[in-house]
Structure formats: structure tokens, C-alpha cells
N, CA, C and O atoms as a DFTB+ gen file, in Angstrom:
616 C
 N C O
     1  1     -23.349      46.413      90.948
     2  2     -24.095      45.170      91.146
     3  2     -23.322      44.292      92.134
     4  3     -22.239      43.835      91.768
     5  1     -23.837      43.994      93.479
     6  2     -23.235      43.164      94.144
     7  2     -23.573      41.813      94.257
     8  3     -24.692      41.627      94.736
     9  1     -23.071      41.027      94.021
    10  2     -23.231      39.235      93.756
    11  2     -22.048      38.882      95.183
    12  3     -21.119      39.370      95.827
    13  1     -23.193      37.288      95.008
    14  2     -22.217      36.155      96.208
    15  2     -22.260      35.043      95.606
    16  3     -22.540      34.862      94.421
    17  1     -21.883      33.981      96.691
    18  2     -21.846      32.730      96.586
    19  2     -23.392      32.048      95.486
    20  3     -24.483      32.302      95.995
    21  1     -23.420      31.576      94.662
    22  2     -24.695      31.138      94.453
    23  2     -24.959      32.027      92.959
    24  3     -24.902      31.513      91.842
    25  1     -25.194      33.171      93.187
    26  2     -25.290      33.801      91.491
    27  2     -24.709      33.370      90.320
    28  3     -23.532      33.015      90.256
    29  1     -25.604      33.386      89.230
    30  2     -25.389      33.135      87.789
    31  2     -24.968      34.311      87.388
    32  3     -25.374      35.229      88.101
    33  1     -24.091      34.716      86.229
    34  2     -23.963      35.680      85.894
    35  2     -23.327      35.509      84.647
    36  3     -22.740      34.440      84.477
    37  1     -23.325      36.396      83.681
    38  2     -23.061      36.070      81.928
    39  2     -21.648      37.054      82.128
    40  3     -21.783      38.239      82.434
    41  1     -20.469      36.526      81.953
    42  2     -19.503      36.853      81.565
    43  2     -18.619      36.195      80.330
    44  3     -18.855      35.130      79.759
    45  1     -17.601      37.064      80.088
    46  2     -16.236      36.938      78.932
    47  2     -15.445      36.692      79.230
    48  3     -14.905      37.298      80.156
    49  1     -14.694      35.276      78.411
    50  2     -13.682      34.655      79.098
    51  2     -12.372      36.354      78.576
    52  3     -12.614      37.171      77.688
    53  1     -11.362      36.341      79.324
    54  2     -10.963      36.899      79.056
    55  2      -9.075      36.766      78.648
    56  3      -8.382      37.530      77.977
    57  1      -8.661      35.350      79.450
    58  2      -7.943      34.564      79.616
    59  2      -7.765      33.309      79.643
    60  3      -8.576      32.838      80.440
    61  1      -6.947      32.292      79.062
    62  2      -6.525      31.195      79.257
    63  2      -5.690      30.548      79.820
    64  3      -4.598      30.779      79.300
    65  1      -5.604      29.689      80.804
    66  2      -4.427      29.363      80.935
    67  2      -4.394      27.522      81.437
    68  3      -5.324      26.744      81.222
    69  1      -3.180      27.190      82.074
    70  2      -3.372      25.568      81.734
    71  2      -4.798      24.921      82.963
    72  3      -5.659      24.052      82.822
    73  1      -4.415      25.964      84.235
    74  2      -5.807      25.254      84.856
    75  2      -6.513      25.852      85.356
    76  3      -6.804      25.884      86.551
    77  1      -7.132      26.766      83.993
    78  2      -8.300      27.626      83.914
    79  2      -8.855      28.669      83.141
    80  3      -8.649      28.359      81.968
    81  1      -9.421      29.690      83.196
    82  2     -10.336      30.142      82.089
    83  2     -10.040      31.824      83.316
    84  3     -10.368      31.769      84.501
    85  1      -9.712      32.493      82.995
    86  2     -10.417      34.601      83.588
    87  2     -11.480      34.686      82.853
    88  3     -11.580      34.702      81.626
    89  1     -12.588      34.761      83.989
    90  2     -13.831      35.533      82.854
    91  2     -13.990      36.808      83.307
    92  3     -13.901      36.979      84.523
    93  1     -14.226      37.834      82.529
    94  2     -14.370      39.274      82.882
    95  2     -16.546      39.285      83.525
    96  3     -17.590      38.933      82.978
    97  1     -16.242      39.806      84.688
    98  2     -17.972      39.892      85.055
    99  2     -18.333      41.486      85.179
   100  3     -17.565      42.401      84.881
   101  1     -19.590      41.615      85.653
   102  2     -20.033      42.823      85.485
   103  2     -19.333      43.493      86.513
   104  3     -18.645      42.856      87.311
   105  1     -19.477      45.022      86.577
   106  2     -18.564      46.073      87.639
   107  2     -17.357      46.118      87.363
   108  3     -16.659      46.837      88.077
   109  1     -16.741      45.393      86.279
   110  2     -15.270      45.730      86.431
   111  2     -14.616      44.585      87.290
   112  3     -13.706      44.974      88.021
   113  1     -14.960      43.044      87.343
   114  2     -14.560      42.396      88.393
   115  2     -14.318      40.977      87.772
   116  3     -15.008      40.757      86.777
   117  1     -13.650      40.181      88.082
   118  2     -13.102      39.284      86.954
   119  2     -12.963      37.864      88.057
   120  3     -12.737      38.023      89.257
   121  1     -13.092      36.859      87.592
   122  2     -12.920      35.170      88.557
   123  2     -12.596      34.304      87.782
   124  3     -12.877      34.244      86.585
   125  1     -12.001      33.596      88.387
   126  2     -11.440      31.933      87.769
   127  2     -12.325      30.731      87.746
   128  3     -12.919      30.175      88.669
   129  1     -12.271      30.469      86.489
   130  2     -12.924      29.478      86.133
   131  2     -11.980      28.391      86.276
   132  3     -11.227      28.280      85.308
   133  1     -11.749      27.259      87.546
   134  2     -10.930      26.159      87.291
   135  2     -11.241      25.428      86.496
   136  3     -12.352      25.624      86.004
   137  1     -10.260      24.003      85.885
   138  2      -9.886      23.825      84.803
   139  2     -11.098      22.267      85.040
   140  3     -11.697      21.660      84.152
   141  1     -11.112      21.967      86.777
   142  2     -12.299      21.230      87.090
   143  2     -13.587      21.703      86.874
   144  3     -14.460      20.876      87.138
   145  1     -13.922      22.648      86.525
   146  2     -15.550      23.418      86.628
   147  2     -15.818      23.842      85.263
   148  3     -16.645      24.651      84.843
   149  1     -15.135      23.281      84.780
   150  2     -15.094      23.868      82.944
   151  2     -16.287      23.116      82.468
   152  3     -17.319      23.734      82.209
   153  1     -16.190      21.375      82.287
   154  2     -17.752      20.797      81.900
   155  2     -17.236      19.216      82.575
   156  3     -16.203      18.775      83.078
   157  1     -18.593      18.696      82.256
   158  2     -18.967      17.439      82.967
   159  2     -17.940      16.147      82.548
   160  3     -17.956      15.100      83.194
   161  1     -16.976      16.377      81.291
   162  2     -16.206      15.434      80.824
   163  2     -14.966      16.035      81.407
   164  3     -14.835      17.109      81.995
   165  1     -13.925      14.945      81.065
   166  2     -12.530      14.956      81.209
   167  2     -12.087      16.234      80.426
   168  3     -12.271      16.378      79.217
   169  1     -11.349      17.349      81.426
   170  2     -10.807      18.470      80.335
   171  2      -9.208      18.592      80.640
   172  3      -8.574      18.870      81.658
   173  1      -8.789      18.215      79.118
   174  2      -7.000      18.108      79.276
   175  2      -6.697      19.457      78.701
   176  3      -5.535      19.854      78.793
   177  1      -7.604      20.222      78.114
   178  2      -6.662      21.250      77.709
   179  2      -7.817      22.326      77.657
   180  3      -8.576      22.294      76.689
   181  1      -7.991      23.265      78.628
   182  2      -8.838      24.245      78.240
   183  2      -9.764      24.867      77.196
   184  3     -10.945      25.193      77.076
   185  1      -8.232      24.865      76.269
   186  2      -8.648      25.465      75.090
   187  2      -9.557      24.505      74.151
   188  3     -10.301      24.961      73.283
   189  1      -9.440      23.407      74.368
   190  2     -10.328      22.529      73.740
   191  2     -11.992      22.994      74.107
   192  3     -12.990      22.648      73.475
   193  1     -11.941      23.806      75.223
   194  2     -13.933      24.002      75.847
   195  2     -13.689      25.563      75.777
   196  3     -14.772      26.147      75.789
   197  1     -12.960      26.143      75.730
   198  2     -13.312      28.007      75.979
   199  2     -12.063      28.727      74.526
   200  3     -11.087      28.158      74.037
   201  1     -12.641      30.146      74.202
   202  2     -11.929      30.460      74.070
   203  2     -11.908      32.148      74.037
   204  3     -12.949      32.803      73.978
   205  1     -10.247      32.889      74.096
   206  2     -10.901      34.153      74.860
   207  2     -11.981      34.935      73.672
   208  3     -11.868      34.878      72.447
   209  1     -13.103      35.709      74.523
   210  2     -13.898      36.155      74.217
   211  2     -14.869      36.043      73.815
   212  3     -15.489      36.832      73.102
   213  1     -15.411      34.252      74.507
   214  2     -16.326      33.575      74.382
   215  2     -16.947      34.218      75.466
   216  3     -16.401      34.841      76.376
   217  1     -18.583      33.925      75.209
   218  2     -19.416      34.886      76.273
   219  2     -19.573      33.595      76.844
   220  3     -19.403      32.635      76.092
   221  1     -19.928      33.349      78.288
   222  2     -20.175      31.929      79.309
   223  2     -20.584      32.598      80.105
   224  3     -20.090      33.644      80.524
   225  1     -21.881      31.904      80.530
   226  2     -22.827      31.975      81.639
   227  2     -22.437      31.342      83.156
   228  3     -23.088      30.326      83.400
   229  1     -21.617      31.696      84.086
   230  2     -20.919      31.433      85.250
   231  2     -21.790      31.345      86.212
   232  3     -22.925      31.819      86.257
   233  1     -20.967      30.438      87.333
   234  2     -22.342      30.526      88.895
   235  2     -21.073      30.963      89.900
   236  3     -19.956      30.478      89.721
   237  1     -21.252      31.593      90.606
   238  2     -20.129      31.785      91.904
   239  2     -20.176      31.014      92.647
   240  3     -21.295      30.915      93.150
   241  1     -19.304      30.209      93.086
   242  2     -19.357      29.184      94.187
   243  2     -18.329      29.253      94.944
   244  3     -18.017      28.279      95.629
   245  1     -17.634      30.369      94.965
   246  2     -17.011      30.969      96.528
   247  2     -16.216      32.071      96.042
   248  3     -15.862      32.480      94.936
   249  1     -16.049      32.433      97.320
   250  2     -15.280      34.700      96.970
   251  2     -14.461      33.707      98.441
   252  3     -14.965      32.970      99.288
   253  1     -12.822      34.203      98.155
   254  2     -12.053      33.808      99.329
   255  2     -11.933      35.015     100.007
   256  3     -12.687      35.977      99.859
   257  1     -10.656      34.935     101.002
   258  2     -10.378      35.903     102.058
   259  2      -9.949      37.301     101.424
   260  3     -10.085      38.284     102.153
   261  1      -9.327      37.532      99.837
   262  2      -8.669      38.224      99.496
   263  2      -9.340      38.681      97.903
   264  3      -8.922      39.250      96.895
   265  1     -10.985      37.879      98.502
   266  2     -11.456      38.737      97.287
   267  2     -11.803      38.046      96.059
   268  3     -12.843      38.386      95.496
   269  1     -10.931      36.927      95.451
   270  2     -11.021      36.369      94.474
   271  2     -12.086      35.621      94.745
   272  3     -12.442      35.163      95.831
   273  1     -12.785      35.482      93.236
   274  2     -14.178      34.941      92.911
   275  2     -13.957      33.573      91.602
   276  3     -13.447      33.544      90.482
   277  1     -14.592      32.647      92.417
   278  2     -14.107      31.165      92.007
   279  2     -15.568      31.294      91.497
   280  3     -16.407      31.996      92.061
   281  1     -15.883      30.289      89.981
   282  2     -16.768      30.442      89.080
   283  2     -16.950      29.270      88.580
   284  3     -15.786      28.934      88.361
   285  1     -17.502      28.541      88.297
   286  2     -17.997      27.200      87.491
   287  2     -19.164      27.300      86.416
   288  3     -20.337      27.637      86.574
   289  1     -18.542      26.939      85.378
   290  2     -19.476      26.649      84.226
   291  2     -20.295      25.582      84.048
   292  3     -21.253      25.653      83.279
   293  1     -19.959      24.305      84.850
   294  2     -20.681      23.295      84.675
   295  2     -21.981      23.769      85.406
   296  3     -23.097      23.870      84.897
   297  1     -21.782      23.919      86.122
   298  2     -22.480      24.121      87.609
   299  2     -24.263      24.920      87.405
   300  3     -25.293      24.966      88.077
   301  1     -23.706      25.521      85.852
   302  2     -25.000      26.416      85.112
   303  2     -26.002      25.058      84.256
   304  3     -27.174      24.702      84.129
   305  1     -24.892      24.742      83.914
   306  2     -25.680      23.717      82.451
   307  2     -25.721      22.161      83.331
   308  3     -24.844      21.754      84.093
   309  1     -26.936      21.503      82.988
   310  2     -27.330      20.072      83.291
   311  2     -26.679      19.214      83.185
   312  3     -26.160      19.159      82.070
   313  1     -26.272      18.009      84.212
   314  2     -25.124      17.537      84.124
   315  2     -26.293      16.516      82.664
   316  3     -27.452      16.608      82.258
   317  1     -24.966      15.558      82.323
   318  2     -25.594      15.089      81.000
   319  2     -26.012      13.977      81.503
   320  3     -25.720      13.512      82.605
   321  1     -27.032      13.324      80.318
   322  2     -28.141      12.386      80.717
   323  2     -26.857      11.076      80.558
   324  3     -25.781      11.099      79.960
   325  1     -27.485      10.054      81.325
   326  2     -26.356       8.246      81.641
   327  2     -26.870       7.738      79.865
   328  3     -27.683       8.192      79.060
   329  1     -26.308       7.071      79.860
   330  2     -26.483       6.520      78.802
   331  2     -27.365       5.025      79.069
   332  3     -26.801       4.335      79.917
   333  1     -28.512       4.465      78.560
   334  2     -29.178       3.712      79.196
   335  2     -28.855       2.540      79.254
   336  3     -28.077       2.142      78.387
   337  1     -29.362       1.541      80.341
   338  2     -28.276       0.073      80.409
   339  2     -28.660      -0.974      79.251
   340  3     -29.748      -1.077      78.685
   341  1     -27.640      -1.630      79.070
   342  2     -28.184      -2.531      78.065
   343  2     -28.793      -3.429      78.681
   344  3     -29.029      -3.584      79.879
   345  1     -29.225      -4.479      77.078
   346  2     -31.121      -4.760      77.753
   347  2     -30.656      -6.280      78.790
   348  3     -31.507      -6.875      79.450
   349  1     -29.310      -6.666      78.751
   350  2     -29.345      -7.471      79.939
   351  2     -28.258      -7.366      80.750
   352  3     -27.179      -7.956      80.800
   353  1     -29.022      -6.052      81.687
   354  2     -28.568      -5.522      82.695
   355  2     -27.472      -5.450      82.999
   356  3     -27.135      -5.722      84.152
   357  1     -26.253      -4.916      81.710
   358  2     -24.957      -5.078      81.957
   359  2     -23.628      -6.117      81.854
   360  3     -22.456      -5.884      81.558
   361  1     -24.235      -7.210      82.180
   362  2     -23.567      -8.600      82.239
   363  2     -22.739      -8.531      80.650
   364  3     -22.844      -7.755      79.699
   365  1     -22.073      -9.485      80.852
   366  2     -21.125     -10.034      80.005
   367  2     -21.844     -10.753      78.952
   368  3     -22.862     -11.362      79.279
   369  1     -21.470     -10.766      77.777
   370  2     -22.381     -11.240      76.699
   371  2     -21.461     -13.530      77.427
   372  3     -22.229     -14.492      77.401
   373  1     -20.399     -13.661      77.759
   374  2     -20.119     -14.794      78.492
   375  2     -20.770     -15.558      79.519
   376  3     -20.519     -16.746      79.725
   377  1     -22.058     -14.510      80.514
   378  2     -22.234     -15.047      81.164
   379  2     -20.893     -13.980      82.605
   380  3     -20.447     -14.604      83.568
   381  1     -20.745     -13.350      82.513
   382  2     -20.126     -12.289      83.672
   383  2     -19.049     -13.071      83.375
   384  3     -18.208     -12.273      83.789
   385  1     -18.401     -13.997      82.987
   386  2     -16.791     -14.512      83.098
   387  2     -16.145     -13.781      82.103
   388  3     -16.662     -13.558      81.008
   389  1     -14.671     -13.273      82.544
   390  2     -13.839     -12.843      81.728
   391  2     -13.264     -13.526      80.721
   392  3     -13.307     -14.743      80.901
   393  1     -12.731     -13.176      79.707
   394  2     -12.538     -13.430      78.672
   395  2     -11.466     -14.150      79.107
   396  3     -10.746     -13.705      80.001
   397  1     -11.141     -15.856      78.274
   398  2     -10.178     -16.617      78.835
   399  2      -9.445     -17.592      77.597
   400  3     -10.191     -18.555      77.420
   401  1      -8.502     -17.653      76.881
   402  2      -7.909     -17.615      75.981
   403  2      -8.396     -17.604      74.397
   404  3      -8.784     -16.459      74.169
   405  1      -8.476     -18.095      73.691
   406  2      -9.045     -18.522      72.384
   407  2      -9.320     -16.755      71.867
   408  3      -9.007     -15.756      72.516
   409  1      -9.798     -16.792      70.906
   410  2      -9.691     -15.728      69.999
   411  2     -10.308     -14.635      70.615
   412  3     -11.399     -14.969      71.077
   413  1      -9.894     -12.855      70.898
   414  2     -10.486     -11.894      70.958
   415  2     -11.852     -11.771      70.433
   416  3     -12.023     -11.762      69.214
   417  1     -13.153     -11.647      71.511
   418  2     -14.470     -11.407      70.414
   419  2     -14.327      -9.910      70.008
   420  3     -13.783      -8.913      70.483
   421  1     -15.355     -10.336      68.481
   422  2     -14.956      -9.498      67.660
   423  2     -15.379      -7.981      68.267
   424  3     -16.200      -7.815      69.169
   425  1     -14.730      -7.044      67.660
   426  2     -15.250      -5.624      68.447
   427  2     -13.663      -5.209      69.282
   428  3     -13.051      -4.141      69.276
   429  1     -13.405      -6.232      69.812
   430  2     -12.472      -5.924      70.860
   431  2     -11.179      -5.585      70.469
   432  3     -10.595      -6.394      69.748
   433  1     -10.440      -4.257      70.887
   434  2      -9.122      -4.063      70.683
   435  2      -8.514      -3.689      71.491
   436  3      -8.973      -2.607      71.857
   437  1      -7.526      -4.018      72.134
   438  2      -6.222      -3.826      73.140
   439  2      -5.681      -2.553      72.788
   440  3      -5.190      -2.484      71.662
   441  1      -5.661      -1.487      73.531
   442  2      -4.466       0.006      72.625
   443  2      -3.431      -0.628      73.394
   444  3      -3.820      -1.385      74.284
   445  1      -2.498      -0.513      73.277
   446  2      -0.810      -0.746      73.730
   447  2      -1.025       0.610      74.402
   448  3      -1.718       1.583      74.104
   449  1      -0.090       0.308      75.535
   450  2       0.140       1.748      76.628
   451  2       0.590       3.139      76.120
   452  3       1.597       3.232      75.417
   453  1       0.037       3.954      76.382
   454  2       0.200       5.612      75.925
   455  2       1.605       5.495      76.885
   456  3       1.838       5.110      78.031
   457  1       2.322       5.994      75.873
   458  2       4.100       6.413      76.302
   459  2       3.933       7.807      76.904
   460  3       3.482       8.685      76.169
   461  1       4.228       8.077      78.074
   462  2       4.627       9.681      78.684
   463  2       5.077      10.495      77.888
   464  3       6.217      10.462      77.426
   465  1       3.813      11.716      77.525
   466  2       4.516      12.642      76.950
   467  2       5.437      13.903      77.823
   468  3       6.318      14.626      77.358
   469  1       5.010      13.875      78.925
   470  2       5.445      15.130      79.645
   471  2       5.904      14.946      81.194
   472  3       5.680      13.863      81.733
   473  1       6.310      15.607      81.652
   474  2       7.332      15.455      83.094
   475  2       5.953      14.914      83.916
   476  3       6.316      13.856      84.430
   477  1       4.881      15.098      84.188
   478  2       4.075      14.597      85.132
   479  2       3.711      13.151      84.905
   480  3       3.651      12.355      85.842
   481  1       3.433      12.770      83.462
   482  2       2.911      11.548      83.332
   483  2       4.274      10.649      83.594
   484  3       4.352       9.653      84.314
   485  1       5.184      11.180      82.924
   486  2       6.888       9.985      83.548
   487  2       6.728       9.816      85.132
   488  3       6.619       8.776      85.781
   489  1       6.743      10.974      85.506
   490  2       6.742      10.973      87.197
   491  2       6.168       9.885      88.011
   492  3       6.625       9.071      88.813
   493  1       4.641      10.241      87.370
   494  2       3.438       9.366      87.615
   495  2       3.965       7.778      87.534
   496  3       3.744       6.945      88.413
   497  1       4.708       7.532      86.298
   498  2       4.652       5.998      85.701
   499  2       5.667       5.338      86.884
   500  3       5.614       4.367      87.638
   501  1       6.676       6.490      86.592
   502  2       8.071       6.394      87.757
   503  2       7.728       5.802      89.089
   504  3       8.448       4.977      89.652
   505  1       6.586       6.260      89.575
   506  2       6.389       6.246      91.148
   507  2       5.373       5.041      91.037
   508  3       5.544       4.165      91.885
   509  1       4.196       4.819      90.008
   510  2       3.763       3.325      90.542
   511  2       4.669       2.209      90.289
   512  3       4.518       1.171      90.933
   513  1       5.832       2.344      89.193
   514  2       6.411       1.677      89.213
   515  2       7.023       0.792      90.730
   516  3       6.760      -0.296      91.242
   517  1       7.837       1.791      91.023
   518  2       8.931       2.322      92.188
   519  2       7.823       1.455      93.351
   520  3       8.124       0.412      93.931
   521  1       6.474       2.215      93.494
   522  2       5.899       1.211      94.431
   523  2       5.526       0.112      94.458
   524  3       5.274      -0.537      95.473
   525  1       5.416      -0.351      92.988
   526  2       4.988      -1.750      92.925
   527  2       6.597      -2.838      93.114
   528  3       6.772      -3.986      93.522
   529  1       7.225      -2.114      92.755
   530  2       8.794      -2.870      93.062
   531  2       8.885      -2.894      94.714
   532  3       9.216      -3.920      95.308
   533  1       8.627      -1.915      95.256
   534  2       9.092      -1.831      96.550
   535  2       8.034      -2.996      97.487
   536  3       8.475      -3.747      98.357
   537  1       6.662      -2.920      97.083
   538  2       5.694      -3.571      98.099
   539  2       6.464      -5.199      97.625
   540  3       6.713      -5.917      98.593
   541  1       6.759      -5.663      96.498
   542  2       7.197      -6.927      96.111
   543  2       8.366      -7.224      96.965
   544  3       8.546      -8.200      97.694
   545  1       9.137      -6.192      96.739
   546  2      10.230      -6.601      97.895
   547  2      10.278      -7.059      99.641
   548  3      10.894      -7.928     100.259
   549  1       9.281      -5.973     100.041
   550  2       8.451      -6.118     101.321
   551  2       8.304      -7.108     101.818
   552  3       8.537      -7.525     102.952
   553  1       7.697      -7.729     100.524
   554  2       6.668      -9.312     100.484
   555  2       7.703     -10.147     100.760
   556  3       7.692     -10.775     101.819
   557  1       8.718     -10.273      99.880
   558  2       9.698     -11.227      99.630
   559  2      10.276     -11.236     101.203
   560  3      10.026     -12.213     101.910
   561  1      11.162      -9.964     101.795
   562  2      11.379      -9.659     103.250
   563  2      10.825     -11.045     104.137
   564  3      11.352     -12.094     104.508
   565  1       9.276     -10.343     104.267
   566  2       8.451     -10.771     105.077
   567  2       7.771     -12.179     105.034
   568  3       6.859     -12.464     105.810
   569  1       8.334     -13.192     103.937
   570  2       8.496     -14.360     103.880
   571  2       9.752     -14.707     104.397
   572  3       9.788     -15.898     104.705
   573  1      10.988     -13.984     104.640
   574  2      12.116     -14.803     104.911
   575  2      12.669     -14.668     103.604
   576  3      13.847     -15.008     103.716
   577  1      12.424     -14.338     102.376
   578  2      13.243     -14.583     101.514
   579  2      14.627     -14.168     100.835
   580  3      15.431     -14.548     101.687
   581  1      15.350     -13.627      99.827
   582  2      16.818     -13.684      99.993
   583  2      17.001     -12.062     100.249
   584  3      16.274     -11.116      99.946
   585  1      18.385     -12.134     100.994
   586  2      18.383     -10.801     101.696
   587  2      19.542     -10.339     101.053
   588  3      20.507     -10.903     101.569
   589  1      19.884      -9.577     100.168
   590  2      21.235      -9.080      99.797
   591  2      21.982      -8.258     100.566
   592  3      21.258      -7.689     101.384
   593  1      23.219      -7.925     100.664
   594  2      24.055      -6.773     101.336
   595  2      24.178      -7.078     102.409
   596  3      24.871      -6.309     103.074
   597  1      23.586      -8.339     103.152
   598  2      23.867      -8.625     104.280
   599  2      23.584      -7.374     105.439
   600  3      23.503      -7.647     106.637
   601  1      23.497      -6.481     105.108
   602  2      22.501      -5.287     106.292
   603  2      21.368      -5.550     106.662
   604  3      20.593      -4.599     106.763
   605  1      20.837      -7.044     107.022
   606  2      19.767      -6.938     107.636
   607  2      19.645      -7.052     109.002
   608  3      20.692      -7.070     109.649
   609  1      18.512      -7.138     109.626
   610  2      18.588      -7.420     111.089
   611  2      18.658      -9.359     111.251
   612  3      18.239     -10.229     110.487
   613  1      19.229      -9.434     112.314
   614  2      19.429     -10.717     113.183
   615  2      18.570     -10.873     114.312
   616  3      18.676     -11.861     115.037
């Protein structure tokens, strides 16, 4: 059976891994399901949407230079319906102004910041940090303001 770009086809996942899914297809021929093409929500962990030897209905949406066959699951099933607007058109139950001291309305809760569990999210925190320090400094510079180490230009 020869398939391309564009075909549906019912395969078995056959593998897991962190960013993506092996599904086994017909002929003896097998493609990656990335970890983006899995479904229409946020997917942090594969295994949370597949697991091996789940049967999934795949679409091909590209064969590269060397053969490998890239596969999407969303791509089969309907993306999901919006959820409908509320009945005044979104706005702020205030009047569109943000919320401005006096008591939290009710409903509302603040989560305190998710602490980095793993080398990417530190990285991540590391570097907006790092840039938000650095553009402040910039600023300060580019007013004239105090220059330490005396290495600046004259």
C-alpha cells in the first residue's frame, strides 16, 4: 500500500517517548507522531494522551528526504468547539477596569508562582530574569545614571 502527504491511516502506537508517540502503519512502515500533533490542548507528557498499543487513526503530513513519515493525530479529529462568549460580550463585570485595591471579588484566587521543577524551566526563569536585569541597567546607562567600575566611556 503506497500512501503520501495527506492520507489517513489507522495505526499502533508502538512507542513512547518525551516528544512523541512511533506508530506502527501498514506495510511494515512506522512514523512519528510529534509531541505538537498529539491533540488540540497543551501536551506535557505524552503519556498522559497515548499509550503503547493504542490503535490511532493518523494523517501524513510530510515523508522527509530520508524517508521518515511525520503523522498527526489532531489533524484527523475536529479541532474542539470555543466555548461561547458571555452574555456581555466579555467585559469586566467592573466595567473593563482592573481590579484596584479593596477586597479580592469573590471567585478570585492568586496561585503563588510554580517553583522550577527541571533544568529547562530554571533555565527559562534564569534568562528572563537575567534580561529583565540587564534591559534595567541599559535604561539606567542611557539616562546618565550611576556608573560603577569606572570602565565606562568618556
Amino acid at each position: 500500500m503506497e500512501f503520501g502527504v495527506g492520507s489517513i491511516l489507522d495505526g499502533k502506537v508502538t512507542g513512547i517517548t518525551k516528544f512523541g508517540a512511533f506508530v506502527a502503519l501498514p506495510d511494515g512502515r512506522s512514523g512519528l507522531v510529534h509531541i505538537s500533533e498529539i491533540a488540540y490542548s497543551y501536551v506535557n507528557e505524552v503519556s498522559d494522551h497515548l499509550h503503547e498499543g493504542q490503535e490511532v487513526k493518523v494523517k501524513v503530513i510530510g515523508i522527509d528526504q530520508a524517508n521518515r513519515i511525520n503523522l498527526s493525530i489532531k489533524q484527523v479529529t475536529p479541532p474542539p468547539q470555543r466555548a461561547p462568549r458571555p452574555a456581555n460580550g466579555g467585559q469586566r463585570p467592573n466595567g473593563g477596569r482592573p481590579h484596584q485595591g479593596g477586597p479580592r471579588p469573590v471567585g478570585f484566587v492568586r496561585q503563588a508562582p510554580k517553583e522550577p521543577t527541571d533544568f529547562e524551566d530554571r533555565l527559562k526563569q534564569f534568562m528572563q530574569s537575567s534580561d529583565s536585569k540587564l534591559s534595567e541597567l541599559r535604561y539606567i546607562e542611557k539616562k546618565g545614571g550611576n556608573r560603577r567600575g569606572g570602565g565606562g566611556r568618556r
